[in-house]
C-alpha positions in Angstrom: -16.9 18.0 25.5 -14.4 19.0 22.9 -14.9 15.7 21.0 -18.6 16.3 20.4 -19.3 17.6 16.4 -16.1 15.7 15.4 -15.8 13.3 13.1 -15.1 10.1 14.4 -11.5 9.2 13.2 -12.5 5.3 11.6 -16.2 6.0 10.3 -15.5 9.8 9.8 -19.4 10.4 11.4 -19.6 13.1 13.9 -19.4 12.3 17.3 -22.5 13.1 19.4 -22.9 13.6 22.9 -24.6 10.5 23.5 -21.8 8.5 22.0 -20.0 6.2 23.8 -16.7 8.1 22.9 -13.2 6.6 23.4 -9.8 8.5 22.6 -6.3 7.1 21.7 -4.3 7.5 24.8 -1.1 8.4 22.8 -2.3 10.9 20.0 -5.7 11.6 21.6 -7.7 11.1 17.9 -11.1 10.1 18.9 -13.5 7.2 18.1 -16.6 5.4 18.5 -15.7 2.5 21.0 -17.2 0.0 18.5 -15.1 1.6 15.6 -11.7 1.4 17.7 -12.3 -1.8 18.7 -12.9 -2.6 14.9 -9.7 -1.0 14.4 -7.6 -2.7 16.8 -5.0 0.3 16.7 -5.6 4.1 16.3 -4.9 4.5 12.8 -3.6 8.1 12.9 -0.3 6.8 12.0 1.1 9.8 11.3 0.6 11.4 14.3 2.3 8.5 16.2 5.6 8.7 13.8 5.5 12.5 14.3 4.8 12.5 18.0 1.7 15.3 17.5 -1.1 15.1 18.6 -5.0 15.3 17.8 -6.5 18.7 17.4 -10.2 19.4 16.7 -11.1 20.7 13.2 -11.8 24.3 13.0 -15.6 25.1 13.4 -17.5 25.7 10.0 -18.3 29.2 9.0 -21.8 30.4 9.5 -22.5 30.2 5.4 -20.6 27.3 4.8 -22.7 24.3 3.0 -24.5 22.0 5.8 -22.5 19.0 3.9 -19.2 18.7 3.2 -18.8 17.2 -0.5 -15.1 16.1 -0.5 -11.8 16.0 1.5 -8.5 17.3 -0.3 -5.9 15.0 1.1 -3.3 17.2 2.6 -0.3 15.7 1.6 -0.6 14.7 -2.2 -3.6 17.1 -2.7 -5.7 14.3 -4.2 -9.5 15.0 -3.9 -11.5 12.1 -2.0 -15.0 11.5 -0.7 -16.1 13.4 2.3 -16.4 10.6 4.3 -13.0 8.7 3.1 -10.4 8.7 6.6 -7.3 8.2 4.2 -6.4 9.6 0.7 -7.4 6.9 -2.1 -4.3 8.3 -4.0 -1.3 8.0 -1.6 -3.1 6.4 1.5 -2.3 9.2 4.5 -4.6 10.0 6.5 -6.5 12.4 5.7 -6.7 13.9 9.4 -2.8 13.7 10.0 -2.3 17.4 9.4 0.3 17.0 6.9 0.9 20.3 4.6 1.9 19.4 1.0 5.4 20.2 -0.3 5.9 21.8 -3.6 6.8 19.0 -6.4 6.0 17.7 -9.8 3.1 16.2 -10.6 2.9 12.6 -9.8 5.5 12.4 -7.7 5.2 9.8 -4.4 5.7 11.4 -0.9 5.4 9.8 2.7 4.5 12.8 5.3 6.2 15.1 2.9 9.4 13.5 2.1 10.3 11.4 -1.6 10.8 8.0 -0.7 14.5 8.4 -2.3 16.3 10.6 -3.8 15.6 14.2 -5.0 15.0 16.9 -3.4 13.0 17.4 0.3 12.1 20.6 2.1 14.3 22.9 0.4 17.6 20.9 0.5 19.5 18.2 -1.8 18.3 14.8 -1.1 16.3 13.0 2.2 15.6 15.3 4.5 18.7 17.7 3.4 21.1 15.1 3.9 22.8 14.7 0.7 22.3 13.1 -2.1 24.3 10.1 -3.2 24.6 8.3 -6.8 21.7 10.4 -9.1 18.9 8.2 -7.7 15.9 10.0 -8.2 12.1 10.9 -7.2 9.6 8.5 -8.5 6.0 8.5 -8.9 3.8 6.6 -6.4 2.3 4.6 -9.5 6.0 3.0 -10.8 5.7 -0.8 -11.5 8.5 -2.5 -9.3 7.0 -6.5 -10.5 3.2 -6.0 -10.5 3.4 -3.9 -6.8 4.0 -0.5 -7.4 6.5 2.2 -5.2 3.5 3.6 -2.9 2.6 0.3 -2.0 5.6 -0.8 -1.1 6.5 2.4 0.9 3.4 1.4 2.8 4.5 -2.1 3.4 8.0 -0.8 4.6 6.8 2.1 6.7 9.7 4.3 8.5 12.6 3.4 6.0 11.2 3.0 2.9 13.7 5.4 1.1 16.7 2.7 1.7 14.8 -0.8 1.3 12.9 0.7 -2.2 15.9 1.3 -4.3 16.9 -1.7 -3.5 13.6 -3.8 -4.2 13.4 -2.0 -7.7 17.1 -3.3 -8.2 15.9 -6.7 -7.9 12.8 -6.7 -9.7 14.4 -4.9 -12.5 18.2 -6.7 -12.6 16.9 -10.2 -11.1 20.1 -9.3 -8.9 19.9 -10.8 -5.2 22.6 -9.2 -3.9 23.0 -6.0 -1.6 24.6 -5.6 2.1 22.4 -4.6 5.1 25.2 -4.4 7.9 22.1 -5.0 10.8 21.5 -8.3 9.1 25.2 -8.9 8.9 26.4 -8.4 12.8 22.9 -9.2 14.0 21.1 -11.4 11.9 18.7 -13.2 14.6 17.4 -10.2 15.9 16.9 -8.0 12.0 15.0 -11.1 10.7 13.3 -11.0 13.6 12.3 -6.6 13.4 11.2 -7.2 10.1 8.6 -9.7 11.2 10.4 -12.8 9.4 10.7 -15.1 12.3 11.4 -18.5 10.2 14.6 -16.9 9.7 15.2 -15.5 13.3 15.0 -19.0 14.4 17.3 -20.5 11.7 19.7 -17.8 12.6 19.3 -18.4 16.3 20.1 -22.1 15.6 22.9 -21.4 13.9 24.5 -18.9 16.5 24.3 -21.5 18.9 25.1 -24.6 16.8 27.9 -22.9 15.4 29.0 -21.2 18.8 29.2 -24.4 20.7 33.0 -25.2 20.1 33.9 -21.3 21.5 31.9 -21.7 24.9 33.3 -25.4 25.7 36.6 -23.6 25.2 35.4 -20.9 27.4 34.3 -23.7 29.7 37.6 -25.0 30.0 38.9 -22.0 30.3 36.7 -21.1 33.6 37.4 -25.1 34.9 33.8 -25.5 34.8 34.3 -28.3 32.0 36.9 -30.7 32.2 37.3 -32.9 29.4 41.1 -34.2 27.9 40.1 -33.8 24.4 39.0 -29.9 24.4 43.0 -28.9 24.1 43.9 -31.3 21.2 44.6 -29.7 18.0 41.9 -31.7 16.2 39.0 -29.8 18.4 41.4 -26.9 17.6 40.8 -27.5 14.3 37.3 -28.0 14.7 37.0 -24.7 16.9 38.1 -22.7 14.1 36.2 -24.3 11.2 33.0 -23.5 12.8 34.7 -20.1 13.6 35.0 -19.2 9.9 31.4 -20.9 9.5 29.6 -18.6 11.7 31.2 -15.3 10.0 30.4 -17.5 6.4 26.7 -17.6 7.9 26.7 -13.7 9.0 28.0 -12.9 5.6 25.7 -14.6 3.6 22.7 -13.0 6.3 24.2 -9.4 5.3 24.2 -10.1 2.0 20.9 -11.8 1.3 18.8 -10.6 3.8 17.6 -7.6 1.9 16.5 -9.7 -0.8 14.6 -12.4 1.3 12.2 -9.5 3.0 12.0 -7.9 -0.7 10.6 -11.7 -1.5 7.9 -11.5 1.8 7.2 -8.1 0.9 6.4 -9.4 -2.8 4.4 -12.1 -1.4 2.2 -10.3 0.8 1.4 -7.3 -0.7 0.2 -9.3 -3.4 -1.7 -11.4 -1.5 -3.2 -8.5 0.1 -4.1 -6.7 -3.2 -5.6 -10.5 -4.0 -7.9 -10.5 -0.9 -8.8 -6.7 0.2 -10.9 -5.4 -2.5 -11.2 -1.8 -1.0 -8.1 0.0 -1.2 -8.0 2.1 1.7 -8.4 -0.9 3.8 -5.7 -3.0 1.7 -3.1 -0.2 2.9 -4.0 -0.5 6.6 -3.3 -3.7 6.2 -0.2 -3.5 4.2 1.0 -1.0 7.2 -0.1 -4.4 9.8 1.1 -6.8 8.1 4.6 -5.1 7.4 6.4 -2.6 9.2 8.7 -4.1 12.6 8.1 -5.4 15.4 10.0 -5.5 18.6 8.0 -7.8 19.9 10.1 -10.5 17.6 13.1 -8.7 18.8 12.3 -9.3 21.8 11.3 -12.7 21.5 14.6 -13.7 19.3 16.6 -12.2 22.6 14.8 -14.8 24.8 15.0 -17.7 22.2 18.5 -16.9 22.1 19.3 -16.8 25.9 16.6 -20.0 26.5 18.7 -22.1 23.6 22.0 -21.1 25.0 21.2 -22.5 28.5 19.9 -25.4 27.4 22.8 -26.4 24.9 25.2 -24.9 27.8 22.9 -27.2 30.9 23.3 -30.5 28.6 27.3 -30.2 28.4 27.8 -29.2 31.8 25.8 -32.7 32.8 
């Protein structure tokens, strides 16, 4: 069995053929069954984001030392302990086959690429897409407000190079202003990705609340309501008010709502850094604890449609 002399990918001890040897069904990285279900995920993130999969490591040669004394991470180059599964410097994992691209010392990079700014496989700016207003490289270390970039890229995952900039702006300027155009057209359902759900359901609420004058209207409209007072120009009046309320509300959500997560991220990867001791595991859990979910999404789209019916059930009574 290929699996057998590999190192398990959580407790990085080789697998024997006795082991009760489990795999994960997406990247095919292999593990104890007692250290996945320790895990509760495969933690070859990389792999996942990059849709490769696992291959074995090459066999030792025949005069290579019996024990292996360290792992050179192959992304930042950092030198760890032979048994450590992700870098103690930047955090990848140490088995995700990254190579290491050419830059100065100390600067941060997430599976090769600067978190913002500078310059990425050979080209001008992210991923040779330009680059836009001099922002620069920085190193993983950089203080933001007691977090530093590399942690926050953590937190973030996928598109830490846009939500970075923008926490540094706030730490540094104590500005609380920026536009996210998702948050803006669909606030509900961005709150919700970014795993803030207090504010999903606020902005649900308000959809609907703020919503109700246009579907009696529509109501009306369709002759399944028939009440006098939806055509006189006070419920007119009121019809537009909450109109110019609800874009008032989406406006605000645009542009606040990078701010508020910068103020979750803030709090929890603090709170993490508080409770987690060992640092390797306080960046798994920065990556479970942060990152999206569309399981929210999804979620937000049924609270939605469930509150609509309601409110819509209740007038047509």
């Amino acid at each position: 069995m290929k699996y057998v002399g590999q190192p398990c990918t959580s407790c990085r001890q080789l697998l024997k053929q006795d082991d009760d040897i489990v795999v994960c069904p997406e990247c095919g990285s292999p593990y104890h069954r007692e250290c996945y279900k320790n895990e509760g995920r495969c933690v070859n993130t990389l792999l996942h984001e990059n849709g490769e999969s696992w291959q074995p490591a090459a066999p030792a040669p025949s005069n290579a030392p019996e024990a292996v004394s360290e792992r050179v991470c192959p992304n930042c180059g950092a030198h760890n302990s032979a048994t450590a599964a992700f870098c103690e410097s930047c955090g990848v994992s140490l088995d995700s086959g990254v190579r290491p691209e050419p830059r100065p010392e100390g600067q941060y990079t997430y599976g090769g690429v600067p978190p913002f700014g500078g310059q990425a496989n050979g080209a001008g700016g992210m991923n040779g897409m330009p680059q836009f207003m001099n922002i620069r490289t920085v190193a993983s270390d950089t203080d933001v407000d007691g977090n530093t970039v590399g942690e926050y890229s953590e937190y973030v995952g996928g598109k830490f190079y846009y939500y970075i900039p923008k926490f540094l702006r706030f730490a540094k300027s104590g500005s609380k202003f920026s536009f996210n155009f998702a948050a803006f057209f669909f606030p509900q359902f961005w709150f919700a990705y970014r795993k803030m759900p207090l504010y999903s359901a606020i902005a649900i609420l308000a959809s609907v609340i703020l919503g109700l004058p246009s579907v009696l209207v529509y109501g009306s409209q369709m002759g399944m309501i028939s009440l006098p007072w939806l055509e006189s120009s006070g419920f007119m009046m009121v019809d537009t008010v909450f109109y110019l309320l609800s874009n008032v509300f989406s406006f605000a959500c645009g542009i606040f709502g990078n701010y508020l997560y910068y103020r979750k991220a803030k709090a929890e990867v603090t709170q993490i850094k508080q409770s987690v001791s060992d640092r390797i595991l306080a960046v798994r859990k920065m990556q479970m604890e942060g990152g999206v979910s569309m399981g929210y999404v999804w979620a937000a789209l049924g609270g939605t449609f469930l509150l609509s019916m309601i409110v819509s059930t209740l007038l047509m009574i």
